[in-house]
KOLTORPA-566367 format. One record per residue (C-alpha): x, y, z. Coordinates in steps of 0.5 Angstrom, whole numbers, plus 2048, in hexadecimal, padded with zeros to 3 digits. Example, Ala and Ser with C-alpha at 12.3 -4.5 7.8 and 13.67 -1.06 7.14 Angstrom:
<atoms>
ATOM;819;7F7;810
ATOM;81B;7FE;80E
</atoms>
This chain:
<atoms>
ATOM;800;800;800
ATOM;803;807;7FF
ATOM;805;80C;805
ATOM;803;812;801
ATOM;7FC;816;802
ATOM;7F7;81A;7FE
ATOM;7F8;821;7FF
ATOM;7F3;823;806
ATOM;7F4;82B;803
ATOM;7EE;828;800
ATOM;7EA;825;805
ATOM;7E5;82B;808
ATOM;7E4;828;80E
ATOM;7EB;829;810
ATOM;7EC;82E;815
ATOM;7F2;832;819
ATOM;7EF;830;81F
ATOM;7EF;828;81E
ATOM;7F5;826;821
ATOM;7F8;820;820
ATOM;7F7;81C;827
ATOM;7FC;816;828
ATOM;7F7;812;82A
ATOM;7F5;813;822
ATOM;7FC;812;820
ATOM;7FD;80C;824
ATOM;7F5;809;821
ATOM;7F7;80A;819
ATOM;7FE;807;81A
ATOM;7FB;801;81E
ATOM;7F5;800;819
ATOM;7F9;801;812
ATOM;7FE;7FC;815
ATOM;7F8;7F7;817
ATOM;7F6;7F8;810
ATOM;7FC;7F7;80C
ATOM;7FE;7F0;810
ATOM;7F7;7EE;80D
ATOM;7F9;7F0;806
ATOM;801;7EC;808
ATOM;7FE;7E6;80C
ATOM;7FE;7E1;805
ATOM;805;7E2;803
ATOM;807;7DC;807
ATOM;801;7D8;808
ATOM;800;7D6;800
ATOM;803;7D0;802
ATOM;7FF;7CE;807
ATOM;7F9;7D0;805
ATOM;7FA;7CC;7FF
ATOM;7FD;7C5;803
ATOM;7F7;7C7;808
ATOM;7F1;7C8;804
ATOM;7F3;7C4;7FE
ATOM;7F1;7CB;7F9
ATOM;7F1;7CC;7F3
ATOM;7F6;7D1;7EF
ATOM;7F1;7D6;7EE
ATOM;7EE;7D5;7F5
ATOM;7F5;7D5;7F8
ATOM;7F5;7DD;7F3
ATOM;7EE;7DF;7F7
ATOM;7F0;7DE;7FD
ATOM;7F5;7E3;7FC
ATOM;7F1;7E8;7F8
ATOM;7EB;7E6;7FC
ATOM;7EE;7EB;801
ATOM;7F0;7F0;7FC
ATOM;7EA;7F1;7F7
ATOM;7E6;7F5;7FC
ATOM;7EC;7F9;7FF
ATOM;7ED;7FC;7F7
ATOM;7E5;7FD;7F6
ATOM;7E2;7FF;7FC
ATOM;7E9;804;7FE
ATOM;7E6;80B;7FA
ATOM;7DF;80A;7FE
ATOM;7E2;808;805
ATOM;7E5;80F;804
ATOM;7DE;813;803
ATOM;7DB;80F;808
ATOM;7DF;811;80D
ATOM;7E0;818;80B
ATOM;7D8;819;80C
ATOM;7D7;814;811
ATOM;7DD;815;816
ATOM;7E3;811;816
ATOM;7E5;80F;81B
ATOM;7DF;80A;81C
ATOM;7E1;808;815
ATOM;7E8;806;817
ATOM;7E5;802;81C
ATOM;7E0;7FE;819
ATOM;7E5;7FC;814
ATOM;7EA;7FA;819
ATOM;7E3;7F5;81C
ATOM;7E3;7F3;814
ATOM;7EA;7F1;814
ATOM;7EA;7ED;81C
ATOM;7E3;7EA;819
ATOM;7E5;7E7;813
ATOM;7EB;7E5;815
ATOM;7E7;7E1;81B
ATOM;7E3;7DF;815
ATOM;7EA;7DD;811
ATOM;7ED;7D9;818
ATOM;7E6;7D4;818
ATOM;7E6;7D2;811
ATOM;7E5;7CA;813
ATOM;7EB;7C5;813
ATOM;7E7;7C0;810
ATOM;7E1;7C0;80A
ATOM;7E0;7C1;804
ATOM;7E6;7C6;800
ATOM;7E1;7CB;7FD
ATOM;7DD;7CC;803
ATOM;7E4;7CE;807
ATOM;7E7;7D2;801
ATOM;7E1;7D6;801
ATOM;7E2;7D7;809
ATOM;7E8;7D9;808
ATOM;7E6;7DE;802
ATOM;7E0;7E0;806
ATOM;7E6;7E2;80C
ATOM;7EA;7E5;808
ATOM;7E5;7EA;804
ATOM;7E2;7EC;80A
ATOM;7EA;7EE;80D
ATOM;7EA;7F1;806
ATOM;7E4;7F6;806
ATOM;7E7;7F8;80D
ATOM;7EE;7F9;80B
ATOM;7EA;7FE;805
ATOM;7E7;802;80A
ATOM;7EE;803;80E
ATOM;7F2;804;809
ATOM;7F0;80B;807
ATOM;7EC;80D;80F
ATOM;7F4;80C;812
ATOM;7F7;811;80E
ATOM;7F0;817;80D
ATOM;7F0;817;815
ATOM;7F8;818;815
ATOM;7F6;81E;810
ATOM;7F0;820;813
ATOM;7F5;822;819
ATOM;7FB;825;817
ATOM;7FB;82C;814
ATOM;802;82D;810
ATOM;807;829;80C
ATOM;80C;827;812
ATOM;806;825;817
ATOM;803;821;811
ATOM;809;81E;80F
ATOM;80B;81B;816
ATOM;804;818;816
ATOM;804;815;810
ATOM;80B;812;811
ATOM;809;80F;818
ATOM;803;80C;813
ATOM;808;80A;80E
ATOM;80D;807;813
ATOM;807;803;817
ATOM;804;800;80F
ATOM;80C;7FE;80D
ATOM;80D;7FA;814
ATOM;807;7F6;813
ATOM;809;7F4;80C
ATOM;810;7F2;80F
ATOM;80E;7EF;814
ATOM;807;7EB;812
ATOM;809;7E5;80E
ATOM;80F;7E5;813
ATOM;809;7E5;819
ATOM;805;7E0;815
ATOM;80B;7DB;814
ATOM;80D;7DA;81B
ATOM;805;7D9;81D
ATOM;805;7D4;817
ATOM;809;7D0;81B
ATOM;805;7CF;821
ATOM;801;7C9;822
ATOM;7FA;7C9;81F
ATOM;7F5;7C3;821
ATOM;7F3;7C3;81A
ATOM;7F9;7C0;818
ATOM;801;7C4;816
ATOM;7FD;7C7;80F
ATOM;7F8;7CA;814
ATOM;7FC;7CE;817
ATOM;7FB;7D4;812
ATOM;7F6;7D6;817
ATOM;7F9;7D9;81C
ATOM;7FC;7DF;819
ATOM;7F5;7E1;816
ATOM;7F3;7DF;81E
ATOM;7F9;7E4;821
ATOM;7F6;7E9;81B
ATOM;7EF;7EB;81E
ATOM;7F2;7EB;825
ATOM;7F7;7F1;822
ATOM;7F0;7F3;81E
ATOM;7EC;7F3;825
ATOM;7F1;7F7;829
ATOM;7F1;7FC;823
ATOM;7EA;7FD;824
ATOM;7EA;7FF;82B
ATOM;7F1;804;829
ATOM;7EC;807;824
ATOM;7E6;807;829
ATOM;7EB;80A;830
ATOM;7F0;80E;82C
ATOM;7ED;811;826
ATOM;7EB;818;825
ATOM;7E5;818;81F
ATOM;7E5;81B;818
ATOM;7E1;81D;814
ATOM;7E1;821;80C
ATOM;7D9;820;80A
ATOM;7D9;827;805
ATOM;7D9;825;7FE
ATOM;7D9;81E;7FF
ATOM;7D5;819;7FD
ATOM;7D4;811;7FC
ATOM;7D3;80F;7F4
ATOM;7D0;809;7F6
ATOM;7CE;808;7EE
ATOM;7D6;809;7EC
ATOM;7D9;804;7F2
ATOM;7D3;7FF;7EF
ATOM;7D6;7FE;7E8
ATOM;7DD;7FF;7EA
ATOM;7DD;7FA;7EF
ATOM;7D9;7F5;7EB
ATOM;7DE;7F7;7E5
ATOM;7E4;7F6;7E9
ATOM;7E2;7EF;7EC
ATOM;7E0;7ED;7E6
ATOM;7E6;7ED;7E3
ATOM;7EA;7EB;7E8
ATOM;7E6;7E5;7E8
ATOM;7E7;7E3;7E1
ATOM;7EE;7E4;7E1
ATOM;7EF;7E0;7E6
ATOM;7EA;7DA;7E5
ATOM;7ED;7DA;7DE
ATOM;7F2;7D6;7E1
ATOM;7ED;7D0;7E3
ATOM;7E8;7D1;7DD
ATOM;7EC;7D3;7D7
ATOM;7EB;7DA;7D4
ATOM;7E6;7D8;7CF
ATOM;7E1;7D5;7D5
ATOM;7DA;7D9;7D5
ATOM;7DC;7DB;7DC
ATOM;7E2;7DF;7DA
ATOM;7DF;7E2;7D4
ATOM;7D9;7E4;7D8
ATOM;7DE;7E6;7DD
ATOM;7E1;7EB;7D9
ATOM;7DB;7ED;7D5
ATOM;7D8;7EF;7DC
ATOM;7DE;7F3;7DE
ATOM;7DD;7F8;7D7
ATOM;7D6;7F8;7D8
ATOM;7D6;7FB;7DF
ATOM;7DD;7FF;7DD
ATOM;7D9;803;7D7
ATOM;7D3;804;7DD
ATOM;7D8;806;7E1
ATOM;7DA;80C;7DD
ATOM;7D4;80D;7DB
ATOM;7D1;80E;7E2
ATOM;7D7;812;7E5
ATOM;7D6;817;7DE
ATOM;7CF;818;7E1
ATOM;7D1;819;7E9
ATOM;7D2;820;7EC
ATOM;7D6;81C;7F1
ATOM;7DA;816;7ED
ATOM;7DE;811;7F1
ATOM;7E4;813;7EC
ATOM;7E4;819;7E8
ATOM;7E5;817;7E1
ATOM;7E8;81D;7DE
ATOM;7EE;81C;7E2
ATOM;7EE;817;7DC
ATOM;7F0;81C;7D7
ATOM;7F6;81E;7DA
ATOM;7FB;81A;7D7
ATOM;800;81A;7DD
ATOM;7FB;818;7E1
ATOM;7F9;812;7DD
ATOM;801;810;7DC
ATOM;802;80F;7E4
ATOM;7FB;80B;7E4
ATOM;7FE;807;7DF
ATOM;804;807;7E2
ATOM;801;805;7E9
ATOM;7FD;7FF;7E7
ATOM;803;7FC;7E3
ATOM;807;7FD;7E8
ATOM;803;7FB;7EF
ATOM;801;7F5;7EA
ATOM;809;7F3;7E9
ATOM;80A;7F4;7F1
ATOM;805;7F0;7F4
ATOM;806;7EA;7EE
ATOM;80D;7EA;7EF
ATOM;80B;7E9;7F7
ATOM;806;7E3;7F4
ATOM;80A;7E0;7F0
ATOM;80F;7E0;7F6
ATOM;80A;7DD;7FB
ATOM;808;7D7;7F7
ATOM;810;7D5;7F5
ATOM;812;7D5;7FC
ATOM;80C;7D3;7FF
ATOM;808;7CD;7FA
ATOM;80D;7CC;7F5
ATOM;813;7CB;7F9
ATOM;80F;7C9;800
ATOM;813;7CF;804
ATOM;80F;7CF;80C
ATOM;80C;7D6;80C
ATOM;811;7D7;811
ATOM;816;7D7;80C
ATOM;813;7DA;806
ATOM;812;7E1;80A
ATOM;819;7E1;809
ATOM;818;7E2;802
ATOM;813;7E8;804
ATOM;819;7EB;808
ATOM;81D;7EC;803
ATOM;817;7EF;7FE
ATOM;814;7F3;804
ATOM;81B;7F6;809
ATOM;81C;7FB;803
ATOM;816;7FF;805
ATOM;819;7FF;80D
ATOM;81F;801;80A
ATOM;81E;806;805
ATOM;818;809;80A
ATOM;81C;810;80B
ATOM;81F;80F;804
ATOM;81A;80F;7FF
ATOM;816;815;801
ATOM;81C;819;801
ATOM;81D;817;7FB
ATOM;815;81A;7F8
ATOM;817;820;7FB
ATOM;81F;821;7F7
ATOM;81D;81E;7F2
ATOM;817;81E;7EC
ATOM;813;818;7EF
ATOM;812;816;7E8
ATOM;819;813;7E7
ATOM;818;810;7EE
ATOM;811;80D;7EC
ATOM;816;80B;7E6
ATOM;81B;808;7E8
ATOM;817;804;7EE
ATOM;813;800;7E9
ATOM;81B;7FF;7E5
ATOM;81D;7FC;7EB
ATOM;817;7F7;7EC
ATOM;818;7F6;7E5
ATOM;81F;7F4;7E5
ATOM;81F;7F0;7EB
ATOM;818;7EC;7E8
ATOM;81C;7EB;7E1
ATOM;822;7E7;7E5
ATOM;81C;7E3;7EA
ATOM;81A;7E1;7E3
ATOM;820;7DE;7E2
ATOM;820;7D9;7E8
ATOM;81D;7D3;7E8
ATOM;81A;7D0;7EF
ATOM;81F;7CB;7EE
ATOM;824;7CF;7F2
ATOM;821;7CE;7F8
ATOM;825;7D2;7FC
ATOM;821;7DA;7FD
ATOM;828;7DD;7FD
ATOM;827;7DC;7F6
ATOM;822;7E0;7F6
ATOM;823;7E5;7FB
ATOM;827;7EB;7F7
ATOM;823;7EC;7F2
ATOM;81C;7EC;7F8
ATOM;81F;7F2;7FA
ATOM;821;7F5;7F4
ATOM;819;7F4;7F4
ATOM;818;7F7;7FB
ATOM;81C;7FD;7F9
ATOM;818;7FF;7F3
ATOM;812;7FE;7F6
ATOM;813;802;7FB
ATOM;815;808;7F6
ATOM;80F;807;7F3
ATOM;80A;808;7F7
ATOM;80D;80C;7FB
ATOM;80C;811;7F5
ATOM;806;80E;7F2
ATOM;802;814;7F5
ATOM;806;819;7F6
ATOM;806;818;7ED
ATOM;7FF;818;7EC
ATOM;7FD;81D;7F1
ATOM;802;822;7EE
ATOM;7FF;821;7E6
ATOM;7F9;824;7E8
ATOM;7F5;82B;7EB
ATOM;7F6;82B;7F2
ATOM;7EF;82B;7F3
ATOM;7EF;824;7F0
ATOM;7F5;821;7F3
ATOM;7F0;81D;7F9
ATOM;7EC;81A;7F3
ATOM;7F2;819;7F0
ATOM;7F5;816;7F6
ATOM;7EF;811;7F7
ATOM;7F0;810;7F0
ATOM;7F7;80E;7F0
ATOM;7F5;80A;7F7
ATOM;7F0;805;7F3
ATOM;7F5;805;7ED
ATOM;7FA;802;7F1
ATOM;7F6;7FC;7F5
ATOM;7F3;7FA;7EE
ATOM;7FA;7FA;7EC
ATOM;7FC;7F5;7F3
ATOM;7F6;7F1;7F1
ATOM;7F7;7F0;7EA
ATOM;7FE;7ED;7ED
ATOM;7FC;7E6;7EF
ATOM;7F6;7E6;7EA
ATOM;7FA;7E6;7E4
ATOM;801;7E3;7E6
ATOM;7FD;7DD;7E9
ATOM;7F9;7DD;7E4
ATOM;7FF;7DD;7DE
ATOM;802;7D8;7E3
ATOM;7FE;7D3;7E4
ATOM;7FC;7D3;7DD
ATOM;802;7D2;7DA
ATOM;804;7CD;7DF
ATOM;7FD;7C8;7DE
ATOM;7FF;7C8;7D7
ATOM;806;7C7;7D7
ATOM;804;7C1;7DC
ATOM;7FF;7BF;7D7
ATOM;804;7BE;7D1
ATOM;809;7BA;7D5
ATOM;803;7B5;7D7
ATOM;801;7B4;7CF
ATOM;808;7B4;7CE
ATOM;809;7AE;7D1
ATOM;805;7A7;7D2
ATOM;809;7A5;7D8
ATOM;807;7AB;7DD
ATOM;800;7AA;7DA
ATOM;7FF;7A3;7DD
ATOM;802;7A6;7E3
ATOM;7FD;7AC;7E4
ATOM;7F8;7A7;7E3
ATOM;7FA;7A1;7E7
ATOM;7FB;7A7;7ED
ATOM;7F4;7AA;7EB
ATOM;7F1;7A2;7ED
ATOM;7F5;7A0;7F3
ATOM;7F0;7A3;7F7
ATOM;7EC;79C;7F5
ATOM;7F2;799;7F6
ATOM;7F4;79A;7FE
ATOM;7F1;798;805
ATOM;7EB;79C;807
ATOM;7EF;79F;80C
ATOM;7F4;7A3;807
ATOM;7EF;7A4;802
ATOM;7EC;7AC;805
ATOM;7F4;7AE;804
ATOM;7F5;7AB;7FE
ATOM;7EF;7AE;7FA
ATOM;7F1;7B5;7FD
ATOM;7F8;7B4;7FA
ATOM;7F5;7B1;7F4
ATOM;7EF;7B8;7F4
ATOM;7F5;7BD;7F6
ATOM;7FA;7BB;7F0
ATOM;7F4;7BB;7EB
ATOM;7F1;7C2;7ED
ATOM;7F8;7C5;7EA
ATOM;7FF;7C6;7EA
ATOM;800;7C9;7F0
ATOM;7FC;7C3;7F4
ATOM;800;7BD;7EF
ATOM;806;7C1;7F1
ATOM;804;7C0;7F9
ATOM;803;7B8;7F9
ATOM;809;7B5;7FA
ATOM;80D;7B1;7F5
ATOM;80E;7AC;7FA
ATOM;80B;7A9;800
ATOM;80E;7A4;805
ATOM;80C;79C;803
ATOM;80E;795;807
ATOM;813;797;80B
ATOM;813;79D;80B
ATOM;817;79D;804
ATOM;813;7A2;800
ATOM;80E;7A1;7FA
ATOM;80C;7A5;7F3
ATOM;806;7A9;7F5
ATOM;805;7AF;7F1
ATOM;808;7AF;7E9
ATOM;807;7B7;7E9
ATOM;80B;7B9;7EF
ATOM;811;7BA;7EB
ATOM;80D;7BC;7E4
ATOM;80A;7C1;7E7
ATOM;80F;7C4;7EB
ATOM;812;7C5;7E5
ATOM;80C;7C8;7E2
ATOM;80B;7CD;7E8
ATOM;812;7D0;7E8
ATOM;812;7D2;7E0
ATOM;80B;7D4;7E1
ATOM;80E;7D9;7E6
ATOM;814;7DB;7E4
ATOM;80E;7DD;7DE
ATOM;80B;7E1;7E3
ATOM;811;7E5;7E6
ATOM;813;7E6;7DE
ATOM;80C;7E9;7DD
ATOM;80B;7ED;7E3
ATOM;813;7EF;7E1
ATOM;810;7F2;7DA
ATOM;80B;7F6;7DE
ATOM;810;7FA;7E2
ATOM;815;7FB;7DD
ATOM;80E;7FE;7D8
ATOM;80C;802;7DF
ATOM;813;806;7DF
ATOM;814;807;7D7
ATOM;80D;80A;7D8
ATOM;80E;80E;7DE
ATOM;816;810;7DC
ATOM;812;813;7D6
ATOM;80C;816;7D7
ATOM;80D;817;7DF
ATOM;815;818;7E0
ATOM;815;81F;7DB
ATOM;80F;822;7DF
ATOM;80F;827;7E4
ATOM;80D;825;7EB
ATOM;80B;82B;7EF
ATOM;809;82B;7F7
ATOM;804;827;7F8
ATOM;803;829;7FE
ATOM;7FE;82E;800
ATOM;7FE;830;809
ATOM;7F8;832;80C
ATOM;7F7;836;812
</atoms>
C-alpha cells in the first residue's frame, strides 16, 4: 500500500482548531498495521492451504484476492463514508470486519468437503478485506484531519507509514512462527493460528480506536454515487473472476467469456452514470489530461508486476518447493526489508528530485530483479539464490509507491489533487489484485498443458497415471480415504500433483512408487513460474519506459498545499 496521501488542502471539513491527539495517531497507525498484516498474511501460507484444504490452483488464487478484491473496490466509497459520517467509528468498524473475518478464516473445519471449506476461508478473507478497504483511507484522512502544516503532516504520515511498512515486514514472518505451533487439526492446519493472532490484534485496534481517537468528519461536497460504486464493483470483480477462473475453465469456456462481456457492459455503464452525476465517484475529466493517464498506466503496471513477483514467490517457496512457512518468510524478508531501510530515504528523494525519475527508476528495479528471477529455476532449491534479486524487487517497490501519488497529484489543478488521490489509490489496489490473478492465472496455465504434453507423449506415464488413479479400489479399506484424496489433489491440478508425494513407505519401511507426476510436475510448475517473473518482469520495464518519457520530463510543483 503507499505511504503517501491525498491532498487535505482540500477537504473542507479541515480546521485549524482540530489538532491531532495522540490517541488519534496511536488509532491510525495501529489499524492500518491491523490491515496491511491481512493483506500480508497468505504469503507464506500457500503451501499450507494447498496441503490442507486440497485446493485447486485458481482456489488457492481466490484466497489471495478474496481479500484483495473489496479493499480495490470499495477503497474510494469507505472514504466518502467516513467523511460524511464520521470517521472514527468507521475505523473501528473496519477493525471489527477484520477481527470477524479473520475469526470466521480460524473456524474453517479441518475435515469436509474442500469446497465448503475454501469457500469458508474465502468468506473470512473478504469480510477481512472490506474491513482493510475501510481502514485504508480512514487512518490517513484522521491523520490529515488533525495537523495543519507541512511538517505536523508530514510527522504523522510518517509514523502511519513507519506502522503500515513494519507489518508488512514483520506478518509473513508472525505468520511462519504461529504455522509451526500445533493444530489438532493436524500439522497442514496450522495456517489457522495466524488468521487467529490477527482478529485479536484486529480486536485490541478497535478498543484504541474507541478509548483514544478523536472523531472527524468532511460531510460538504460530498456525496455517496451508489450507482458508480455498483458498476464499477460488478465490472472490476467480474473481470478478475474471468482472469482467474480462465486457468481452470479455459478462456473459450461461456464462464469466462460471459466474465469479460459482464465486465464491459458494467464499464461502459459506469461511464455513463459518472458523466451524468454531479458528485461522481472519479471525476472522468481527469482522464483527458495526459499526465494523469500516464501515471494511471503506469500505476496498475507497476503494482501488478509487484504484487505478481510476491505471487510468484509464494508459490515457488511454498507449493513448489515445500519450504515451512517459517522458512518461505525468509523470501519475504528479503522483498520486504528495503521498505524499513529506505524509509527516510525515499521521500527525500520526492522532495530533491523529480518524482517522475523516481517513480521510473523504481519500476526499472522491479523489472531487472524480475528478469534475473525468471532465469532461476526452482531446482535451485536454496533461497540464497533468489535473495539478491527479491531485494532489487523490495527496492523498486518502495521508490514506487513512495512517488505514485506524489506524480499523480501534481499532474492536476490543486482543487483536484484529492479526487486525483483517491483515483490513484483505486488504481494501485487493482493493479495489486491483478498480480496474483494473472500470474496465477498464466502460470498455471502453462503448467496444466506442459503436464498434459508430457502424459501424451509418453505411454509409460500413462499407465502409471491410470494405475495411480485406480489404487484406491486396490487397498485396504483403512487407506482408501487417503489414498483418494491424494488421487483428487494430484487430479485438481498441477499444484496438487506437485504436492503428492512420489514415494510412499512400503513393507519394511522401503518406499514405494506413489505419484507418477510429482516430478512432471514440479518441473512444469518451476517453467511456469519462471514465465511468470518473465511476465511481471516485461510489465515493469514497460511501467518505467512509460514513465521515463511521459512523466520524468515534466514539472512537478509542490503538491502540498498547508492549511490554517
Amino acid at each position: 500500500m503507499s505511504t503517501t496521501v491525498s491532498d487535505p488542502a482540500v477537504d473542507p471539513g479541515t480546521s485549524p482548531r482540530d489538532k491531532l491527539t495522540r490517541g488519534t495517531l496511536i488509532a491510525a497507525a495501529a489499524a492500518v498495521a491491523v490491515a496491511q498484516f491481512g493483506l500480508s498474511i497468505p504469503a507464506v501460507l500457500n503451501g499450507l492451504f494447498q496441503l490442507d484444504l486440497n485446493t485447486s490452483s485458481t482456489q488457492l488464487t481466490w484466497i489471495s484476492d478474496a481479500f484483495l478484491v473489496p479493499v480495490a473496490i470499495f477503497e474510494l466509497t469507505f472514504g466518502v463514508v467516513g467523511d460524511r459520517f464520521g470517521r472514527k467509528r468507521l475505523l473501528a468498524a473496519g477493525a471489527a470486519l477484520m477481527t470477524i473475518g479473520c475469526l470466521v478464516a480460524f473456524f474453517t473445519p479441518t475435515s469436509g468437503s474442500t469446497n465448503a471449506r475454501v469457500a469458508q476461508l474465502w468468506t473470512g478473507q473478504a469480510l477481512a478485506g472490506l474491513g482493510a478497504a475501510a481502514i485504508f483511507p480512514t487512518s490517513v484522512a484522521m491523520l490529515a484531519a488533525g495537523t495543519h502544516t507541512a511538517k505536523a503532516r508530514a510527522q504523522a504520515i510518517s509514523v502511519w507509514a513507519a506502522a503500515l511498512t513494519a507489518a508488512g515486514f514483520m506478518s509473513p514472518v508472525i505468520s511462519g512462527l504461529l504455522a509451526r505451533a500445533h493444530h489438532p487439526g493436524g500439522a497442514d492446519a496450522s495456517w489457522r493460528w495466524g488468521f487467529l493472532a490477527l482478529a485479536v490484534l484486529a480486536a485490541i485496534s478497535v478498543a484504541i480506536t474507541l478509548v483514544g481517537a478523536t472523531n472527524s468528519s468532511a460531510p460538504r461536497g460530498r456525496a455517496l454515487d451508489i450507482p458508480g460504486q455498483v458498476t464499477v464493483a460488478v465490472a472490476l470483480f467480474a473481470l478478475l473472476f474471468a482472469v482467474i477462473q480462465g486457468a481452470d475453465d479455459g478462456w473459450t469456456s461461456a464462464t469466462v467469456i460471459g466474465g469479460f462481456v459482464i465486465a464491459a457492459v458494467f464499464l461502459v455503464a459506469f461511464v455513463a452514470i459518472e458523466r451524468r452525476v454531479d458528485k461522481p465517484l472519479i471525476q472522468l475529466d481527469l482522464f483527458s489530461n495526459r499526465i494523469f493517464v500516464a501515471s494511471a498506466i503506469v500505476t496498475v503496471i507497476a503494482m501488478f508486476a509487484y504484487l505478481g513477483t510476491a505471487y510468484s514467490t509464494s508459490i515457488r517457496l511454498s507449493a513448489i518447493q515445500g519450504y515451512s512457512p517459517l522458512k518461505t518468510s525468509i523470501g519475504f524478508v528479503c522483498l520486504n526489508i528495503m521498505g524499513v531501510v529506505l524509509f527516510p530515504v525515499s521521500a527525500r528523494m520526492i522532495e530533491r528530485h523529480n518524482p517522475g525519475w523516481t517513480l521510473a527508476g523504481g519500476a526499472l528495479a522491479i523489472g531487472i530483479g524480475d528478469l534475473v528471477l525468471a532465469a532461476i529455476p526452482a531446482t535451485h532449491l536454496s533461497i540464497a539464490a533468489i535473495a539478491v534479486p527479491l531485494l532489487v524487487v523490495g527496492i523498486g517497490f518502495k521508490l514506487a509507491v513512495t512517488s505514485i501519488t506524489v506524480v499523480a497529484v501534481n499532474s492536476v489543478p490543486t482543487d483536484k489533487a484529492g479526487m486525483a488521490s483517491g483515483a490513484t489509490s483505486m488504481l494501485r489496489d487493482f493493479g495489486l489484485t491483478l498480480g496474483p490473478a494473472i500470474v496465477g492465472a498464466v502460470a498455471l496455465s502453462r503448467a496444466a498443458n506442459e503436464i498434459s504434453s508430457k502424459i501424451a507423449a509418453s505411454s509409460s506415464l500413462q499407465h502409471a497415471v491410470a494405475a495411480f488413479n485406480a489404487a484406491p479400489a486396490h487397498v485396504p479399506a483403512a487407506q482408501k480415504p487417503m489414498v483418494q484424496a491424494a488421487v483428487g489433489a494430484v487430479n485438481s491440478g498441477p499444484l496438487g500433483a506437485n504436492g503428492a508425494p512420489a514415494t510412499v513407505p512400503g513393507p519394511h519401511g522401503h518406499p514405494i512408487p506413489f505419484n507418477p507426476l510429482k516430478d512432471v510436475a514440479f518441473h512444469a510448475l518451476s517453467n511456469a513460474f519462471q514465465v511468470g517473473y518473465l511476465l511481471c518482469g516485461i510489465a515493469a520495464v514497460v511501467a518505467a519506459l512509460i514513465a521515463g518519457i511521459f512523466l520524468a520530463g515534466q514539472h512537478h510543483g509542490d503538491h502540498f498545499t498547508e492549511t490554517g
